[in-house]
C-alpha positions, -999 to +999 in steps of 0.1 A: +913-943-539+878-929-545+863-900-531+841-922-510+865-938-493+890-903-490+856-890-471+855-919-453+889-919-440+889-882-433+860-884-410+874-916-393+910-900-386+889-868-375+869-887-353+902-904-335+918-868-334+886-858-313+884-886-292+919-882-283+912-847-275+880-853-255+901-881-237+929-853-225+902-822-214+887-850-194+921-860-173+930-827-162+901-810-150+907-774-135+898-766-096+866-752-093+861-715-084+851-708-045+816-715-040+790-686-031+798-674+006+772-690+033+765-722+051+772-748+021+755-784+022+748-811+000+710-827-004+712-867-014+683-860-038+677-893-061+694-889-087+720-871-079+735-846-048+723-812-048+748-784-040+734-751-018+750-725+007+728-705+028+727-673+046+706-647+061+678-638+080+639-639+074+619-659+052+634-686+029+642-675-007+656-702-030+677-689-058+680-707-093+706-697-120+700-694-149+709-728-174+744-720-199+777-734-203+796-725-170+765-719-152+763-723-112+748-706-080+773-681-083+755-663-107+728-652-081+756-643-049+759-606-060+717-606-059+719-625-029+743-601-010+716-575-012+686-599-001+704-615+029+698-588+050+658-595+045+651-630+038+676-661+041+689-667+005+695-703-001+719-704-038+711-737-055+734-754-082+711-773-106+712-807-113+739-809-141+755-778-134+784-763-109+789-786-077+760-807-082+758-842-092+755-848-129+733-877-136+748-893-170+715-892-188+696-871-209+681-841-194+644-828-192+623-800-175+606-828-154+643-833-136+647-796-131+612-795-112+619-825-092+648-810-078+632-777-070+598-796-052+624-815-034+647-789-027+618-767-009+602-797+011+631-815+021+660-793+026+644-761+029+612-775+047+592-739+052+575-719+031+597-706+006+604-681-023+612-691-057+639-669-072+640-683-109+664-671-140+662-672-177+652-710-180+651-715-142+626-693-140+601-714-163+608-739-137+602-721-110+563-714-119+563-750-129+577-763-093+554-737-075+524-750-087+531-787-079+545-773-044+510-751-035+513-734-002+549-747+000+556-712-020+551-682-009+561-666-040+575-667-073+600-639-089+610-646-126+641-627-139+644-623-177+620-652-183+616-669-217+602-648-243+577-666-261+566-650-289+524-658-291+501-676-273+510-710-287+535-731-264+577-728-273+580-757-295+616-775-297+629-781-330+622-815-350+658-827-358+666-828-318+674-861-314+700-862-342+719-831-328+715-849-298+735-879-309+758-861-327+768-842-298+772-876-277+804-884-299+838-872-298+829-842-318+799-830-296+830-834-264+855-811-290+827-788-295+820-788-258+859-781-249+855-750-278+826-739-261+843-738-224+873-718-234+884-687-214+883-668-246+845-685-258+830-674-220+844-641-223+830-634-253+797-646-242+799-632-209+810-594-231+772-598-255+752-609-224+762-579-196+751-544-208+785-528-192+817-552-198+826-551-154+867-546-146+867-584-132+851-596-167+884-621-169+879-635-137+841-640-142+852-658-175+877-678-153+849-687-138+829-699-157+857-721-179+866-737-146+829-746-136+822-762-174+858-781-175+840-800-148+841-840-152+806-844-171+793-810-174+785-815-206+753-843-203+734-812-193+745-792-217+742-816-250+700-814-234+702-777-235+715-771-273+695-789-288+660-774-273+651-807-249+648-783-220+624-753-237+595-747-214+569-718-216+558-711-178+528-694-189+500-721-183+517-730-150+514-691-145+478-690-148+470-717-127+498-704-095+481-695-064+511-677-049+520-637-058+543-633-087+568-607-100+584-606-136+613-582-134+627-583-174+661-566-190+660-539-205+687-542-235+686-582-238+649-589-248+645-601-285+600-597-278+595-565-271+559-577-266+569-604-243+553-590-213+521-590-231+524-629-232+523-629-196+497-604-189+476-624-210+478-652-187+483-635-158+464-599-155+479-594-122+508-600-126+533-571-118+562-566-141+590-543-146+620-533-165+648-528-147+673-501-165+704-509-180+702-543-180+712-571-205+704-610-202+704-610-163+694-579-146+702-589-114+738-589-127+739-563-141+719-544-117+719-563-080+712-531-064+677-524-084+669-555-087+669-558-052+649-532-043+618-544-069+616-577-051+617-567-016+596-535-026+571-563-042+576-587-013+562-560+012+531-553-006+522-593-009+534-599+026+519-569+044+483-583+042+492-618+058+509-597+086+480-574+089+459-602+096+476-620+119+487-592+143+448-583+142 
């Protein structure tokens, strides 16, 4: 037998040994973890249903996790314990990810800001804040634009980090990683990249302090991505389809805006001075002892920025009204 053909063969009886894997991981399906606490509800958006719980008191806040492979709502509840108190925190899954529907398609940013317009004018239906993370946050600015007095504000935690003033460019050999993740192997790698053992070594480079329930929050997040089809979103993700720089939607939003960036977790130092750029007024700050998500990390501080930011952009509307 030839070379060629050995090759041949050898990828064809690696490709059934995948398939057959794929085919197993997608028949038993772990229980999802509890959802954040709160009022939960699904909205029948278009393409598919929208997962949120709700709780509080005050003015709307939507919160948007950031996008990764066990990614969900729940990333924002220790943040949102801390802001229910002062505005009504509404904890969103995205399209694709946690309890949502997952449209069996390939993803885009237009999808994500769809579902955020829709989310504020047809579930939310007031005036609302945007609460975006990581990518989300991208989306956020995006959304509030479209949305105009709809928003109220716009916080972005740990945004991307462009690194000049030219747009974040997705890389050229997209669609072929695309494909190649649509097959048997791109499902394998998918199962590799759920594992306890792969989120908790994720979960152990993105926190600055590894927290004493690290295993359950890697529980987590394996049960959340084991989900039937969590993996269309995902396949859009690694291979840069859903890359989007927020700046030009930042210097054309209307609405007051905070950056609130990590501390540990930035690979552009000078990433802030993207934004400024774009935005002059735009206040930002780095919250101490933070990695990739500072409101993780850090709830507490976090916190206390955007309701310390909230009451110097909301005092004036107050003021105004009362006189």
């Amino acid at each position: 037998m030839g070379l060629g053909r050995k090759l041949i063969g050898g990828a064809m009886a690696a490709t059934a040994v995948a398939a057959a894997a794929a085919r197993a991981l997608r028949a038993t399906p772990p229980e999802p973890p509890a959802p954040p606490a709160g009022d939960p509800r699904r909205y029948g958006w278009r393409h598919a249903e929208i997962f949120l719980a709700a709780r509080g008191q005050g003015p709307p806040a939507l919160l948007l996790h950031d996008l990764y492979t066990g990614a969900s709502g729940l990333e924002m509840e220790p943040l949102a314990n801390r802001l229910a108190g002062e505005w009504t925190v509404h904890l969103a899954d995205l399209p694709g990810f946690g309890r949502s529907g997952r449209p069996a398609m390939r993803f885009g940013p237009d999808l994500f800001f769809d579902a955020i317009v829709e989310l504020v004018r047809h579930s939310i239906d007031e005036p609302t804040v945007l609460v975006g993370s990581g990518l989300s946050a991208a989306y956020a600015v995006e959304a509030a634009v479209r949305l105009g007095d709809a928003v109220r504000g716009v916080v972005l935690l740990a945004p991307p980090e462009p690194e000049g003033p030219g747009v974040i460019e997705r890389p050229t050999w997209r669609p072929l990683a695309y494909q190649l993740l649509r097959s048997p192997f791109g499902e394998a790698y998918h199962a590799l990249h759920a594992a306890r053992r792969w989120r908790r070594h994720a979960l152990s480079i993105d926190l600055a302090a590894e927290p004493a329930d690290l295993d359950e929050r890697a529980d987590e997040l394996h049960r959340l991505a084991r989900q039937p089809d969590s993996h269309w979103a995902l396949w859009s993700l690694w291979v840069g389809d859903l890359a989007w720089d927020p700046r030009p939607a930042l210097s054309r939003l209307g609405a007051p805006a905070l950056a609130l960036w990590s501390a540990e977790a930035r690979t552009n130092p000078a990433a802030p001075e993207t934004y400024r750029a774009v935005r002059p007024d735009l206040p930002q700050q780095v919250v101490p002892g933070t990695g990739r998500w500072p409101h993780v990390d850090a709830p507490p501080e976090t916190a206390e920025a955007m309701l310390a930011w909230w009451d110097r952009v909301s005092r004036p509307v107050t003021d105004t009204a009362e006189g």
